[in-house]
C-alpha positions as CSV (number, residue, x, y, z in Angstrom):
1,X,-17.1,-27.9,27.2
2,X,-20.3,-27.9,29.1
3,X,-22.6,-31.4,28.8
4,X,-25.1,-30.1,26.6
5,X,-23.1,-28.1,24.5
6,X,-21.1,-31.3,23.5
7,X,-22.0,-32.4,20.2
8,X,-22.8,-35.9,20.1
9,X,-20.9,-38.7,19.6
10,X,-21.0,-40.5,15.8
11,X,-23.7,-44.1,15.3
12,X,-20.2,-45.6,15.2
13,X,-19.1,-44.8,18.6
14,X,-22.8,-45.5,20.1
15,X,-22.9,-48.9,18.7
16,X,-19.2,-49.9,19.6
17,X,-20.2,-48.6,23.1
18,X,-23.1,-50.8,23.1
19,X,-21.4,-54.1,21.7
20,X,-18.6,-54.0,24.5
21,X,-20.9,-53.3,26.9
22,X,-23.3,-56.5,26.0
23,X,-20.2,-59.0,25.6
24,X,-19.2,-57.8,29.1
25,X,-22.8,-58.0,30.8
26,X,-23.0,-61.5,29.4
27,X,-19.9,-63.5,30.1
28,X,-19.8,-61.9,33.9
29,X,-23.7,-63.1,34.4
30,X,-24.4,-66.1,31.9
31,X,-25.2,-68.9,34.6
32,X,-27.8,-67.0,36.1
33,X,-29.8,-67.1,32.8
34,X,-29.6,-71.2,32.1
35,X,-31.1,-71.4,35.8
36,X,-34.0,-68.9,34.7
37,X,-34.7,-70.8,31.6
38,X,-34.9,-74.1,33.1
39,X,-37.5,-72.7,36.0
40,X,-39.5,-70.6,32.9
41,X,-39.9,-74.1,30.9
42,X,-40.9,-76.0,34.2
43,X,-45.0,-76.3,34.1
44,X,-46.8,-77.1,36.5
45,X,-45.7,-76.0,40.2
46,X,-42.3,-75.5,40.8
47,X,-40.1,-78.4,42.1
48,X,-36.8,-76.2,42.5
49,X,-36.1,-72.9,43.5
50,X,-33.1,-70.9,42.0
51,X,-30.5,-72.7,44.3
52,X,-32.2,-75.5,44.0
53,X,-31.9,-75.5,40.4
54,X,-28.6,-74.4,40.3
55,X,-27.2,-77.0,42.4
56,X,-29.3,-80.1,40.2
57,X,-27.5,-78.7,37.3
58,X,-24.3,-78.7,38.3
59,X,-25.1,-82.4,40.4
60,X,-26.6,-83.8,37.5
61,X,-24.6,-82.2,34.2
62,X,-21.5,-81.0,35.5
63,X,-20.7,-77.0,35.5
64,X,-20.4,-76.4,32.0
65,X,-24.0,-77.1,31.5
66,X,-24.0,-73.5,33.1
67,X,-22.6,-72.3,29.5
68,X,-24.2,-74.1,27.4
69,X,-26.2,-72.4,24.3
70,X,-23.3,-69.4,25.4
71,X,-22.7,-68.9,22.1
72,X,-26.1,-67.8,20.3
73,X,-26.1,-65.0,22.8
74,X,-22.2,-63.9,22.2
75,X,-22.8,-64.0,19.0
76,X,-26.3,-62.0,19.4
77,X,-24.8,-59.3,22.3
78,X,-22.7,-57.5,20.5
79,X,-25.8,-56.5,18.2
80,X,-28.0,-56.7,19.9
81,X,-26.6,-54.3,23.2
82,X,-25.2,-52.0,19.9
83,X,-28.7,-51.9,18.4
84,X,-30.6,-51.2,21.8
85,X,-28.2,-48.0,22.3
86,X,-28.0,-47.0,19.6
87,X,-31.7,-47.0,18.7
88,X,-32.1,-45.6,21.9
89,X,-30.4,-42.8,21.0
90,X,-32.0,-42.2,17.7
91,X,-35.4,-42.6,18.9
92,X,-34.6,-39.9,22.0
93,X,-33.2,-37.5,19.4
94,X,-36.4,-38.2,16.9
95,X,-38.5,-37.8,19.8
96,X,-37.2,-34.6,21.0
97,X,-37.9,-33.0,17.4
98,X,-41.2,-34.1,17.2
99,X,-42.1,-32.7,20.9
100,X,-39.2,-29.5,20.5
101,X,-38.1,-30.5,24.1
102,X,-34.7,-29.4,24.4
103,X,-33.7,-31.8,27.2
104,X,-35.4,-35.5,27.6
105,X,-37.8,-36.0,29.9
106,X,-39.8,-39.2,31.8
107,X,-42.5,-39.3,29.4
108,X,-39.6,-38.7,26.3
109,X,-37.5,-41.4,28.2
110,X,-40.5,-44.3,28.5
111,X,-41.6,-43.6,24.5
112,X,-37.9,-44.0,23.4
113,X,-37.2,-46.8,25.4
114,X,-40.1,-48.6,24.4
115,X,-39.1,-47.8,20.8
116,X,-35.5,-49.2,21.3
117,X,-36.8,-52.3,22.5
118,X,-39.2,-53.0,20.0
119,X,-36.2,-52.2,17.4
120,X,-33.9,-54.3,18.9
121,X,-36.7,-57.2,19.4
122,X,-36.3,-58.0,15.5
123,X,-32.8,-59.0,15.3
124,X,-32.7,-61.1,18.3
125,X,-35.3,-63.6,18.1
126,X,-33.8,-65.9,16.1
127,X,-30.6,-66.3,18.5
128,X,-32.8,-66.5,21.5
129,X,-34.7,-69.4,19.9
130,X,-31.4,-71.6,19.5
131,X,-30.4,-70.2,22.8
132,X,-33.6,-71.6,24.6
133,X,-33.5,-74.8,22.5
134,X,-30.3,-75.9,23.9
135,X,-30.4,-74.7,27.5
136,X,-33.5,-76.8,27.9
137,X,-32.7,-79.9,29.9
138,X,-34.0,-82.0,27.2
139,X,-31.8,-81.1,24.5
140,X,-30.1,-82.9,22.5
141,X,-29.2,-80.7,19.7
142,X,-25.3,-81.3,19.2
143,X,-24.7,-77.2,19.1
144,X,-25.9,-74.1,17.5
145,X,-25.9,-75.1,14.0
146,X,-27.4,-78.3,14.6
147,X,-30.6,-76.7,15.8
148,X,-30.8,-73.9,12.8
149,X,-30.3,-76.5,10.6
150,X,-33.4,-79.0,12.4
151,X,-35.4,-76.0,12.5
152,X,-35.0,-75.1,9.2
153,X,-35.7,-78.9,7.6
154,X,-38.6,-78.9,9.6
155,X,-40.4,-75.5,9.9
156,X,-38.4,-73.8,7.0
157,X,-36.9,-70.2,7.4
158,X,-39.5,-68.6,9.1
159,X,-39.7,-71.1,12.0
160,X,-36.5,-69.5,13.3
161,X,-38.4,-66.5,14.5
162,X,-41.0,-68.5,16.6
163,X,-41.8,-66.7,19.8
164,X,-41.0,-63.1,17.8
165,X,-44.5,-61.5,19.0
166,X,-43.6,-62.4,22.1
167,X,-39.8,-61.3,22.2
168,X,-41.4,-57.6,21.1
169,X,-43.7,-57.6,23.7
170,X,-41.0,-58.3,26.4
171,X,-38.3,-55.9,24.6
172,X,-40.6,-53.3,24.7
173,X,-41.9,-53.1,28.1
174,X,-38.2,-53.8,29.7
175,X,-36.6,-51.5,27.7
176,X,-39.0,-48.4,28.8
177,X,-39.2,-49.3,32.5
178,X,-35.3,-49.5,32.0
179,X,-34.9,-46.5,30.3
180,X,-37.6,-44.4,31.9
181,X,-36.1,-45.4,35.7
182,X,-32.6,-44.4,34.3
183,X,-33.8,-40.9,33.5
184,X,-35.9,-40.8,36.7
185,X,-33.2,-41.7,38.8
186,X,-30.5,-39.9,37.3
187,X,-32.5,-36.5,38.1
188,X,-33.1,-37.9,42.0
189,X,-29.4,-38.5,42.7
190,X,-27.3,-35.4,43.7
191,X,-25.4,-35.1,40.6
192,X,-21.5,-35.9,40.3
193,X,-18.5,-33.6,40.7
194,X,-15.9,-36.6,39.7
195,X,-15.6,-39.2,37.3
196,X,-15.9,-42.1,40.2
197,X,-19.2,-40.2,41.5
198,X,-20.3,-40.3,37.8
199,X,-19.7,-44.0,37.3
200,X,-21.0,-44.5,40.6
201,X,-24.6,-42.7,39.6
202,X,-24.6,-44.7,36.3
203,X,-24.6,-48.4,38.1
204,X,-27.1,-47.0,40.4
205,X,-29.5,-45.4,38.0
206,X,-28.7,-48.8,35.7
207,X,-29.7,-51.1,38.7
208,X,-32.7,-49.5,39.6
209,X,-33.8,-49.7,35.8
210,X,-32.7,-53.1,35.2
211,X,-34.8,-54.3,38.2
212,X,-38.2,-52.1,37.3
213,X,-37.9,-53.0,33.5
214,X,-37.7,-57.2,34.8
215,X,-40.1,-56.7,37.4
216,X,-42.4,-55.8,34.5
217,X,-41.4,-57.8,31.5
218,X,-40.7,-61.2,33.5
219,X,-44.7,-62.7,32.9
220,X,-43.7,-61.6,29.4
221,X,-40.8,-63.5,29.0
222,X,-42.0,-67.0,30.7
223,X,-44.4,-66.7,27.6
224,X,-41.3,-66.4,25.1
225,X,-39.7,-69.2,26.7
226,X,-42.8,-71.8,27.0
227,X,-43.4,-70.5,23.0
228,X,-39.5,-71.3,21.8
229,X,-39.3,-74.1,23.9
230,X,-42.3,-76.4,22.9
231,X,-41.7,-78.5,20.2
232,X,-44.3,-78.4,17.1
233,X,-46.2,-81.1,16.2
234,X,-47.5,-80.7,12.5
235,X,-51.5,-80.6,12.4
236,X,-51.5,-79.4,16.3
237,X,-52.2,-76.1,17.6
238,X,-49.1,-75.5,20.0
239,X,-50.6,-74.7,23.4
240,X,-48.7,-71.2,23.8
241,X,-48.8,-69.4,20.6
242,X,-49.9,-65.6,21.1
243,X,-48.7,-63.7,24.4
244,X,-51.7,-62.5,25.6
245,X,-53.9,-65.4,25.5
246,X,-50.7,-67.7,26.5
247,X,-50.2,-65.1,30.0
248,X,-54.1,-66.2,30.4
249,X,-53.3,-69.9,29.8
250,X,-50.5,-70.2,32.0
251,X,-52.3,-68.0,35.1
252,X,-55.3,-70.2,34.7
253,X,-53.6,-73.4,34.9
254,X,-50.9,-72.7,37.6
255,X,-51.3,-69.4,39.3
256,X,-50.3,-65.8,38.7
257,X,-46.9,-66.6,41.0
258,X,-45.9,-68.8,37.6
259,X,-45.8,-65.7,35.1
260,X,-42.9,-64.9,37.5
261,X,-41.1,-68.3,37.4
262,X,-37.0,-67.2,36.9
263,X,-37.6,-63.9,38.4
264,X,-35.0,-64.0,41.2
265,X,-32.5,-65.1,38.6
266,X,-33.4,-63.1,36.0
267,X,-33.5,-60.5,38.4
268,X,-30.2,-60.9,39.8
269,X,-29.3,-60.7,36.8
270,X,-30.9,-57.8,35.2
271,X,-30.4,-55.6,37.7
272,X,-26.8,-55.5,38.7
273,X,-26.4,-56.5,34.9
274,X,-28.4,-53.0,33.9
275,X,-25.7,-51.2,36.2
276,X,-22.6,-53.1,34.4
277,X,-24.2,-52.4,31.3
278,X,-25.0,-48.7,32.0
279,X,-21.5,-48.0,33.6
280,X,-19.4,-49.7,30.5
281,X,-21.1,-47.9,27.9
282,X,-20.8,-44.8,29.6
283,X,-17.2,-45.6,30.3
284,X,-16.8,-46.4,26.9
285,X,-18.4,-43.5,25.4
286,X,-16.1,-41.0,27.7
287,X,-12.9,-42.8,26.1
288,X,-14.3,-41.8,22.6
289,X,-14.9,-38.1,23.5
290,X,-11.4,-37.9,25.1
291,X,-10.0,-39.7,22.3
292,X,-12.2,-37.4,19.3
293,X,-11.1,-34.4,21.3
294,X,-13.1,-31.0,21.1
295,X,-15.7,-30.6,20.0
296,X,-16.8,-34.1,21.6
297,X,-15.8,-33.5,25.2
């Protein structure tokens, strides 16, 4: 059956798709994220570059400091990956009603992006605050539920989603470069006659996204970081509290190169990353049509 007379796949198989995706993305590219944290939280100019901070982790905490807070984020991936995707799609499809396009195009792709990422900022906050609070050198939080439950006595319920404006913010803006280069790249590359061509175009198209989208939300996310990883001091205004004025703060006080502290990392990350990501829910999704049958494939 031809591509766009396929009917589309069940929420079900979208967020599965998305789920095994995210748990594969994350255990292949972990490291790379505890070295962009600690170079985030870092004020001040920077004393280490990525290597540099790689190697004092390992030197001064052993390896497995490379996987530590891994767990938040297991835990959070498989929702969160199945949320983005499956917003994603819900948004494009909503989108596409509204406009009556019949296909999706660049300025459909940005606007449902954007809309998946701002979606999929509200269930992730609170894993990515015990994440950041226990990759910080600092730490000494004995695990995950050791920091919920300090956060809690001390800041009640609602202090586990410090640092959400800021999380929005950078979910938004990396999930429509990502999604809007995806699109834009897709139509550039001359299209696929075999399955290995397809997969091929798919880690392309995904790289090129995951790249853009960090190139744009990185200043966003030193913010997030510097917000979840500052302790609170009752009675004190916290120095970063609102992205906007906190991306003044912070290019005031040590430069615009520091809104991009972790980028190579991140980068490194994100990019190849969007490609694994792309490639294994589009692999996943083809075993459900083959395995739903017609009227699927």
């Amino acid at each position: 059956m031809a591509t766009d007379q396929r009917k589309p796949l069940p929420f079900i198989a979208n967020f599965a798709a998305g789920a095994i995706a995210g748990v594969s993305e994350i255990l292949t590219f972990y490291p790379l994220d505890v070295v962009k944290t600690r170079m985030q939280l870092e004020t001040g100019k920077a004393k280490h570059g990525m290597a540099g901070t790689l190697s004092a982790i390992v030197r001064e905490e052993g390896f497995g400091r490379l996987y530590r807070g891994l767990v938040p984020p297991l835990l959070l991936e498989a929702p969160k990956r199945a949320v983005k995707f499956a917003a994603n799609d819900f948004w494009g499809k909503t989108y596409m009603g509204f406009s009556g396009e019949s296909k999706m195009t660049q300025q459909l792709s940005i606007l449902t992006g954007c809309s998946a990422g701002a979606t999929e900022s509200f269930v992730v906050v609170p894993f990515e605050l015990v994440k950041i609070k226990l990759q910080d050198k600092t730490s000494t939080f004995a695990g995950p539920i050791d920091v919920v439950k300090q956060i809690i006595k001390k800041e009640g319920p609602l202090g586990l989603y410090a640092g959400m404006e800021a999380t929005f913010w950078r979910h938004l803006w990396w999930n429509g470069g990502y999604f809007g280069c995806i699109h834009q790249v897709r139509s550039m590359l001359t299209p696929a006659e075999t399955q290995q061509g397809q997969l091929f175009n798919n880690f392309v198209s995904g790289s090129v996204g995951g790249f853009v989208g960090t190139l744009i939300n990185t200043p966003f996310d030193v913010v997030k970081s510097r917000i979840q990883g500052t302790a609170k001091v009752p009675g004190v205004v916290p120095k970063y509290n609102w992205t906007y004025p906190a991306l003044m703060t912070i290019m005031r006080e040590e430069g615009p190169t520091a809104l991009y502290k972790g980028f190579l990392p991140k980068v490194l990350r994100l990019a190849p990353g969007g490609g694994v990501l792309l490639l294994v829910v589009e692999f996943t999704l083809g075993v459900f049509r083959n395995a739903l049958g017609p009227p699927y494939i």
